[in-house]
C-alpha positions in Angstrom: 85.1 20.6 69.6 83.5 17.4 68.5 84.0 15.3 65.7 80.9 16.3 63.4 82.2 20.4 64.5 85.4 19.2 63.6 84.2 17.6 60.3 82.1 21.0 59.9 84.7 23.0 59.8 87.2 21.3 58.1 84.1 21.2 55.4 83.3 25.1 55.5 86.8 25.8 55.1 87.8 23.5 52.2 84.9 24.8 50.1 85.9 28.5 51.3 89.3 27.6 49.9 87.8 25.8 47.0 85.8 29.2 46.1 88.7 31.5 46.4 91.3 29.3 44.2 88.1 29.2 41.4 87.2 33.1 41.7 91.0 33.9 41.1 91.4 31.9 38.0 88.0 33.1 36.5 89.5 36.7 37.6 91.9 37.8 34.0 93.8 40.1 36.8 94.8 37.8 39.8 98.5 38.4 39.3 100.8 40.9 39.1 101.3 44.8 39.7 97.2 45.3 38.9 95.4 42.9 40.8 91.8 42.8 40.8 90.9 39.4 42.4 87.3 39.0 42.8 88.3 36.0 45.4 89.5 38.6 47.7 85.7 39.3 48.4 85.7 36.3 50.6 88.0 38.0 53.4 85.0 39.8 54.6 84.7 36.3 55.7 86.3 37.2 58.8 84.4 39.6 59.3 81.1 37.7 60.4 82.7 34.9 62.1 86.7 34.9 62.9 86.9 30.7 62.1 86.6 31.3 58.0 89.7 33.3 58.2 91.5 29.7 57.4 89.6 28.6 54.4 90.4 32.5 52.9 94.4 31.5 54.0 94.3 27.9 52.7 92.8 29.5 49.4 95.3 31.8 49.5 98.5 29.3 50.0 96.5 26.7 47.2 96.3 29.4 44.8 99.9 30.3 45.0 100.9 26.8 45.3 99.3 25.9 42.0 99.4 29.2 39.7 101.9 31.5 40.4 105.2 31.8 38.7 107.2 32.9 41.8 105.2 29.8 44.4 107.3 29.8 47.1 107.7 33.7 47.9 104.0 34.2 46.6 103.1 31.5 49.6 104.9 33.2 51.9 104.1 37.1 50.8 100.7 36.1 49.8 99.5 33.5 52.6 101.6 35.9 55.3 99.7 39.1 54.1 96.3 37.6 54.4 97.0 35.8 57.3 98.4 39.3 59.3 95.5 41.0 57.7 92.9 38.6 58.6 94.0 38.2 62.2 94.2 41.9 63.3 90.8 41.3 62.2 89.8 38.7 63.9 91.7 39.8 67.1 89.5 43.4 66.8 85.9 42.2 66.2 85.2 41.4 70.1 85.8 45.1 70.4 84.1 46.0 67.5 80.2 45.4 67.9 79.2 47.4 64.8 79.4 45.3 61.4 80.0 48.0 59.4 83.3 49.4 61.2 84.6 45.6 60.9 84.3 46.0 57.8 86.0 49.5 57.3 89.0 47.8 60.0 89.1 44.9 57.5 89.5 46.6 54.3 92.1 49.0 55.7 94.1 46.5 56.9 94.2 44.6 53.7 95.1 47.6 52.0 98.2 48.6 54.0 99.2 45.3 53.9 99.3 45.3 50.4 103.0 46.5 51.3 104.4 42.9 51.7 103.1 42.3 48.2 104.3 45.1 46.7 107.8 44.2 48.6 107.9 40.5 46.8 107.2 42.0 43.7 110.5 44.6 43.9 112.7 42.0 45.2 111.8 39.7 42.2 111.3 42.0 39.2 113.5 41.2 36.5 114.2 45.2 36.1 113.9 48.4 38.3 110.6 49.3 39.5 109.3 51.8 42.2 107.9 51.3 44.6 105.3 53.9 45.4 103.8 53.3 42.4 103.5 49.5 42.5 101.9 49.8 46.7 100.0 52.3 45.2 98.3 50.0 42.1 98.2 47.4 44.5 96.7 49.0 47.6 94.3 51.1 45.3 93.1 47.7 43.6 92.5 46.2 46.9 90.6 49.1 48.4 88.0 49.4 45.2 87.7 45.2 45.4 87.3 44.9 48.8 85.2 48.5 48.9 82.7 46.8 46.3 82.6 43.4 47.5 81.5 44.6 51.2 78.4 45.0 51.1 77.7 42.3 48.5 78.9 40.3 51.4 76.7 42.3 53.7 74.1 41.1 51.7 74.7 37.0 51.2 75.3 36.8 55.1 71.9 37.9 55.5 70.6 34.4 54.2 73.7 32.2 54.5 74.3 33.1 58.2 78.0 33.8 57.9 78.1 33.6 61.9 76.6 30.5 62.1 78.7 28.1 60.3 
């Protein structure tokens, strides 16, 4: 890689991390049991072109690092979860031609993974709480974001080029 590919994607990735870290604080439900993080449109990122996956994590780890209450587990859970979820993503899409079952791959895998999430959230809650029911907000509030946001991204790589950057 050269230096101005280097310089490009160092760029790309901080203004992909930049994006997500703004799009979750403008979001009123980025934290907690109900999370509906309109920032979490940006790992269809992956999707288009496997080298955004890292401006998605750093956005991730930033975001944690600066607003949650719990920083160090939510960096680890959170930045962990996306990272896993990102990369079985990444790792399929030479196998997967067809943009639309990327797609489909990606937003499964982020909403299974919501398990780790729901698992830091158990382990810290100050009282009892099930878990079924808090995967179950948290996978269900991943699916519909990520369900909604696909082919809004669908439709912005048509002129951005996602696969070019």
């Amino acid at each position: 890689m050269t230096t101005t590919n280097k310089t490009k994607f160092l760029v790309i990735n901080g203004v992909i991390a930049a994006m997500y870290v703004a799009l979750s604080v403008l979001s009123p439900f980025s934290q907690g049991i109900i999370q509906f993080r309109v920032s979490e449109s940006l790992n269809h990122l992956v999707v288009f072109n496997k080298k955004l996956m890292w401006g998605v994590v750093g956005g991730v780890v930033l975001y944690n690092l600066l607003f949650s209450e719990l920083v160090w587990l939510d960096v680890l859970f959170g930045g962990g979860q996306t990272f896993i979820a990102l990369g079985l993503t990444a790792l399929l899409t030479r196998y997967v031609p067809n943009m639309l079952m990327r797609m489909i791959l990606n937003i499964v895998f982020f909403t299974i993974s919501m398990v780790l999430i729901a698992i830091m959230i158990i382990i810290t809650a100050d009282v009892p709480i099930p878990f079924w029911a808090t995967y179950g907000s948290l996978a269900l509030s991943e699916l519909i974001i990520m369900t909604i946001s696909a082919p809004v991204m669908y439709a912005i790589n048509k002129s951005l080029k996602f696969d070019k950057m």
